[in-house]
VOBATI-917132 format. One record per residue (C-alpha): residue number from 1; residue in three letters; x, y, z. Coordinates in steps of 0.5 Angstrom, whole numbers. Layout:
k, r, px, py, pz
NUM, ala, X, Y, Z
...
# end
This chain:
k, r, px, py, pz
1, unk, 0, 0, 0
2, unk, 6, 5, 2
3, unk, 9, 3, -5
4, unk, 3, 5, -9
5, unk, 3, 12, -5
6, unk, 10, 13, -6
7, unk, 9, 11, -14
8, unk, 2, 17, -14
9, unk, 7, 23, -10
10, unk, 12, 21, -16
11, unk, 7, 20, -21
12, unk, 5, 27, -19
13, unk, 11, 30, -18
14, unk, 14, 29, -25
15, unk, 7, 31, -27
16, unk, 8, 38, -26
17, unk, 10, 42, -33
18, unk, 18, 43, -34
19, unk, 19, 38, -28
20, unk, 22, 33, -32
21, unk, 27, 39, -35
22, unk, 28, 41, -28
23, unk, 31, 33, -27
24, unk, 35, 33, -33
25, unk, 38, 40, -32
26, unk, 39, 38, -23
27, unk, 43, 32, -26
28, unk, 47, 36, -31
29, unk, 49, 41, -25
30, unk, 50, 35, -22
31, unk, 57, 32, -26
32, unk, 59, 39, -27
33, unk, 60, 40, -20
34, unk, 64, 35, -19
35, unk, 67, 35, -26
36, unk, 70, 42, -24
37, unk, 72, 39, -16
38, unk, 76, 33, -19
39, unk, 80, 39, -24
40, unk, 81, 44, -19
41, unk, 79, 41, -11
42, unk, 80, 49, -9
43, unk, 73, 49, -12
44, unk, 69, 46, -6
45, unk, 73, 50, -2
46, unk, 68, 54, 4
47, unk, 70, 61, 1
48, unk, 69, 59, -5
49, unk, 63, 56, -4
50, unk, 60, 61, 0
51, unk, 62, 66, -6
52, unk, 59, 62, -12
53, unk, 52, 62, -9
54, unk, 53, 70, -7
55, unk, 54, 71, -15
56, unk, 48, 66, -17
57, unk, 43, 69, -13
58, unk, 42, 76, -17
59, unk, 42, 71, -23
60, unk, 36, 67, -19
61, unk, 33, 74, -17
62, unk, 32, 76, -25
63, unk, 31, 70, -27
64, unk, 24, 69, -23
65, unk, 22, 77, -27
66, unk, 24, 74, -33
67, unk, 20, 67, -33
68, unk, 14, 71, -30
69, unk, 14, 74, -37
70, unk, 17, 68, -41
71, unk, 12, 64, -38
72, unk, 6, 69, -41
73, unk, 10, 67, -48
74, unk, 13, 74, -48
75, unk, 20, 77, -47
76, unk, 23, 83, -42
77, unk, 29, 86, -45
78, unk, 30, 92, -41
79, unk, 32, 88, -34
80, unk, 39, 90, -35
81, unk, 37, 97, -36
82, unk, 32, 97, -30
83, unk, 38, 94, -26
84, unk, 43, 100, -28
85, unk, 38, 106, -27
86, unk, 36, 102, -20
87, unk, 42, 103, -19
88, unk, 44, 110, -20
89, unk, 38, 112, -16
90, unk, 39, 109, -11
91, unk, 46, 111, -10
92, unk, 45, 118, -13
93, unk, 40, 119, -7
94, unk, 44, 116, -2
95, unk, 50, 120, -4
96, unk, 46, 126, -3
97, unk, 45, 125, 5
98, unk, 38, 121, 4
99, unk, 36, 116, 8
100, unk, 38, 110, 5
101, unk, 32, 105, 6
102, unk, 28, 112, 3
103, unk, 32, 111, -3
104, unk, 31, 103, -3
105, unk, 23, 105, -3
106, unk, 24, 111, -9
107, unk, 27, 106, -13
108, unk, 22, 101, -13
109, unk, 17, 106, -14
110, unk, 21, 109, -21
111, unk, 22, 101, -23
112, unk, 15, 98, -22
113, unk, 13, 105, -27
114, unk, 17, 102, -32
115, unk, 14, 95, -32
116, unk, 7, 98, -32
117, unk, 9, 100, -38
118, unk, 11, 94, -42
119, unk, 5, 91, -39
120, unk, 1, 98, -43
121, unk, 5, 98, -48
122, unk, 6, 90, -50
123, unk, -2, 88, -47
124, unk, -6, 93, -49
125, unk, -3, 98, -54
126, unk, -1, 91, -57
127, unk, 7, 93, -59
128, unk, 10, 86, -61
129, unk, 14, 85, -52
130, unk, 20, 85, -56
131, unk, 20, 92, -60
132, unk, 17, 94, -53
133, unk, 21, 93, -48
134, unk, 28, 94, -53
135, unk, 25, 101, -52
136, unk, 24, 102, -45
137, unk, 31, 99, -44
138, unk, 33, 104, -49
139, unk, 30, 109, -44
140, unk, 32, 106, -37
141, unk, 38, 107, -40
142, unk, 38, 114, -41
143, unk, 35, 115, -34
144, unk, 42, 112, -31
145, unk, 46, 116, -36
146, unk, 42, 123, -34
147, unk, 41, 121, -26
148, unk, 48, 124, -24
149, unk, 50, 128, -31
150, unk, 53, 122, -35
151, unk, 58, 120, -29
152, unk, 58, 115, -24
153, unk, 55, 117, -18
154, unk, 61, 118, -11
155, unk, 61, 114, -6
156, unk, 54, 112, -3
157, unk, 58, 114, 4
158, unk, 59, 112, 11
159, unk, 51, 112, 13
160, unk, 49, 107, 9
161, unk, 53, 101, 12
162, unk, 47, 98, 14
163, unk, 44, 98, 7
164, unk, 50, 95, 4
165, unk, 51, 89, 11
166, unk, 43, 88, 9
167, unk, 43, 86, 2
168, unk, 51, 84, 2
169, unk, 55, 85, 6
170, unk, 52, 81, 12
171, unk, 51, 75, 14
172, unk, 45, 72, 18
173, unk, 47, 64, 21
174, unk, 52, 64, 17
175, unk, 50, 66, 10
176, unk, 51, 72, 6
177, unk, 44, 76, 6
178, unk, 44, 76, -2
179, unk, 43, 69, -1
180, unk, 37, 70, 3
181, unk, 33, 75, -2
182, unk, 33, 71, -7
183, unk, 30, 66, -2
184, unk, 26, 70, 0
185, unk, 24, 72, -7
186, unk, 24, 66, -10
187, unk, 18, 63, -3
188, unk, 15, 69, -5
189, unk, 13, 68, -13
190, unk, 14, 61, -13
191, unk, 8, 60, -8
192, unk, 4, 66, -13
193, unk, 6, 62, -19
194, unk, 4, 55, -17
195, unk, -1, 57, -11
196, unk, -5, 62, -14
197, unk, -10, 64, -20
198, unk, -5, 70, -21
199, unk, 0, 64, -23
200, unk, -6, 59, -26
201, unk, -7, 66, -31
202, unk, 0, 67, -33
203, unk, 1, 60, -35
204, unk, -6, 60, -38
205, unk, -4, 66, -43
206, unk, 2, 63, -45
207, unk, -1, 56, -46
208, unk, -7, 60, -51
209, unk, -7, 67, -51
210, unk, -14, 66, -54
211, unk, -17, 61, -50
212, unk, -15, 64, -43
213, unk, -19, 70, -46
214, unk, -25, 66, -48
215, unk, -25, 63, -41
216, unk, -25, 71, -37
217, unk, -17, 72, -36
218, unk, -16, 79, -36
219, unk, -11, 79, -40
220, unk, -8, 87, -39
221, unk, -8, 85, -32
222, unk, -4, 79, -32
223, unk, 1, 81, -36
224, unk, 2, 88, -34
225, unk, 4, 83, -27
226, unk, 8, 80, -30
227, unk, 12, 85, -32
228, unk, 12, 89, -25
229, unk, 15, 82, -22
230, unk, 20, 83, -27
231, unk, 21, 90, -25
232, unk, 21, 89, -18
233, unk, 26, 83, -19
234, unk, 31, 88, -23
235, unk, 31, 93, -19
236, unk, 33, 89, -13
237, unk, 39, 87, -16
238, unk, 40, 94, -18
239, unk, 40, 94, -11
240, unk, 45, 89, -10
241, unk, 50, 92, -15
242, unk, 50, 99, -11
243, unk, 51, 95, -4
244, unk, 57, 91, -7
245, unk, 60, 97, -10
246, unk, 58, 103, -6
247, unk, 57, 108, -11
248, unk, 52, 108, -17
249, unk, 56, 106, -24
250, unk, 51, 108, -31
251, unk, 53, 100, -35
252, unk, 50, 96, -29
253, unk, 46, 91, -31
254, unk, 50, 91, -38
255, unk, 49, 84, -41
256, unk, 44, 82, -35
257, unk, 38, 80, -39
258, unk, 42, 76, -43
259, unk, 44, 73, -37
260, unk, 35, 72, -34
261, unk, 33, 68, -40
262, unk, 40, 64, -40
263, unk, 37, 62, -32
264, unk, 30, 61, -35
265, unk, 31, 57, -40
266, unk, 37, 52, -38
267, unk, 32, 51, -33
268, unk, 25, 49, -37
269, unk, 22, 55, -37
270, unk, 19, 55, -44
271, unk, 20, 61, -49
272, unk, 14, 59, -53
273, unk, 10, 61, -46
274, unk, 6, 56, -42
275, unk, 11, 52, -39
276, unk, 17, 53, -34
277, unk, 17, 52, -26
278, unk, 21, 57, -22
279, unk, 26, 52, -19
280, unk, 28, 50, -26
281, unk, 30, 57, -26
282, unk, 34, 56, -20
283, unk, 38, 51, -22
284, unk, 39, 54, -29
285, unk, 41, 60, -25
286, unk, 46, 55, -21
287, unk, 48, 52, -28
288, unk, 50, 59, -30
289, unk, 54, 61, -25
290, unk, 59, 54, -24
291, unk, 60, 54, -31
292, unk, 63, 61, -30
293, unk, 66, 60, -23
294, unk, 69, 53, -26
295, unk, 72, 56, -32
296, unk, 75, 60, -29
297, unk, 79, 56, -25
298, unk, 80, 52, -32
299, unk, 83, 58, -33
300, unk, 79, 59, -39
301, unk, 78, 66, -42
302, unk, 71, 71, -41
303, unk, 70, 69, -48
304, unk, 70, 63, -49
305, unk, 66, 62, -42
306, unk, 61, 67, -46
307, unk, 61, 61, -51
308, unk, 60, 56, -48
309, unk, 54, 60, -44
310, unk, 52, 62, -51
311, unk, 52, 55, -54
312, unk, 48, 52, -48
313, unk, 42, 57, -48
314, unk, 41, 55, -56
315, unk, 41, 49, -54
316, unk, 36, 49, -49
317, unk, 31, 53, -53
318, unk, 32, 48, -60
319, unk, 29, 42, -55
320, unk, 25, 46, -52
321, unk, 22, 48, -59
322, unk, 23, 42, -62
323, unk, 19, 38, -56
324, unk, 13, 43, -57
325, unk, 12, 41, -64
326, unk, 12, 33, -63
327, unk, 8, 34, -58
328, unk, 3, 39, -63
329, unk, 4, 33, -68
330, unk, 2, 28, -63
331, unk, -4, 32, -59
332, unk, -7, 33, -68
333, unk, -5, 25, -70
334, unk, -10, 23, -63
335, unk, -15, 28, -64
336, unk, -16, 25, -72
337, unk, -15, 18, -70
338, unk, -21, 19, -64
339, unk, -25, 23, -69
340, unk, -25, 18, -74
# end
């Protein structure tokens, strides 16, 4: 009797969408670790332990945004941008003598106006999320740059040491503080996403946009929160950056876009919308960070790194297409086979 049960939990388990991408990928991360322990025992050292997962929670945290939106079957190109502007405003108002956790609650503010855009401009206005959110990447980038007159900002000063041991520099039992945002961050929408109807509207747009419609989604609505999750969680890691260096840098975020579809996708999450689980993310996000932390103690160059990064997200979306369309194919041959 135990053994049926135990059979149904699993049955269930596996039966939830992207978990059996979840497990091939977690196997995956699996023998790279030990790969990179075996070349180079200086890997599973305490620090360097310690260190690697504090450079993959920001990747974990803008990944969460990115698969808010990619589940919806769009795209968010502004998060680098939304990183970069949230930074320099946060640091331009600290250095000016504002008291840091205002400064944390401005920047918030600025950024969930940018999701709300994407969301008006991608749901309602009807502009293609790719041609949307290219533009307000342009435009939070503009903002970084006009913030502090086309310079970084100066240091964020002494009185702002509380925000940087909060989202840095700290520890709590043991573990750096980043580390636990993107905990906390992680708890927070996975429960909405797997838990709630906001979450059964998001993968209900991105499985049949017209269907979810039909069915009295609100389809402004559930997408406009999609890209206000993506906001908040960019702006989080802007925060971060401003913590880690202590000043605020207008090429923050460079690149960081790439880096929340990499998390995304390694992890299962569907380009084509509908599929994907936010612990998939993680492990993309994780995989992401020990092929850069283990290649470089390889010694392998940035470039060949990128590369390598590069390959495996093309990869990723090829199967995930090609999966999609034999499942289509096979979902049409069963619907004529009963029909006849």
């Amino acid at each position: 009797m135990e053994a049926i049960r135990k059979n149904e939990k699993i049955k269930k388990i596996l039966a939830i969408r992207g978990m059996g991408q979840v497990i091939t990928v977690t196997i995956g991360l699996l023998v790279m670790v030990l790969i990179f322990g075996i070349l180079n025992p200086t890997f599973f050292s305490q620090k360097n332990v310690a260190n690697l997962m504090r450079q993959i929670a920001p990747i974990i945290i803008i990944g969460i945004g990115q698969s808010y939106v990619l589940i919806t079957g769009n795209i968010d190109l502004s998060i680098g941008s939304v990183i970069g502007m949230s930074a320099m405003i946060s640091a331009k108002l600290m250095s000016m003598g504002v008291n840091p956790w205002i400064a944390v609650v401005l920047t918030l503010i600025v950024a969930q106006v940018i999701g709300l855009f994407n969301g008006q401009l991608i749901s309602k206005a009807k502009l293609p999320p790719f041609i949307a959110t290219l533009g307000t990447m342009t435009i939070a980038r503009g903002i970084a740059q006009i913030v502090n007159n086309n310079y970084n900002t100066d240091s964020i000063g002494a009185g702002a040491e509380g925000f940087r041991d909060f989202f840095y520099y700290g520890r709590t039992f043991g573990v750096f503080n980043t580390i636990w945002i993107a905990l906390v961050i992680w708890m927070i929408f996975n429960f909405i996403l797997s838990k709630t109807r906001t979450g059964r509207h998001v993968y209900a747009i991105g499985s049949n946009i017209s269907a979810a419609h039909l069915s009295g989604v609100n389809i402004v609505s559930t997408t406009t929160k999609a890209y206000l999750v993506s906001a908040f969680c960019a702006s989080m890691v802007g925060l971060i950056q401003t913590a880690t260096s202590g000043m605020g840098t207008m090429d923050a975020g460079t690149g960081y876009e790439m880096y929340a579809v990499a998390a995304s996708v390694i992890g299962g999450v569907s380009t084509l919308g509908g599929q994907g689980i936010l612990l998939g993310t993680v492990v993309g996000a994780s995989i992401w960070g020990v092929l850069q932390n283990g290649l470089q103690f390889a010694g392998a160059p940035v470039a060949i790194r990128n590369i390598v990064i590069g390959i495996i997200v093309v990869v990723s979306v090829l199967l995930d297409i090609i999966v999609r369309s034999n499942q289509n194919k096979t979902r049409k041959r069963l619907k004529k086979e009963d029909a006849a």
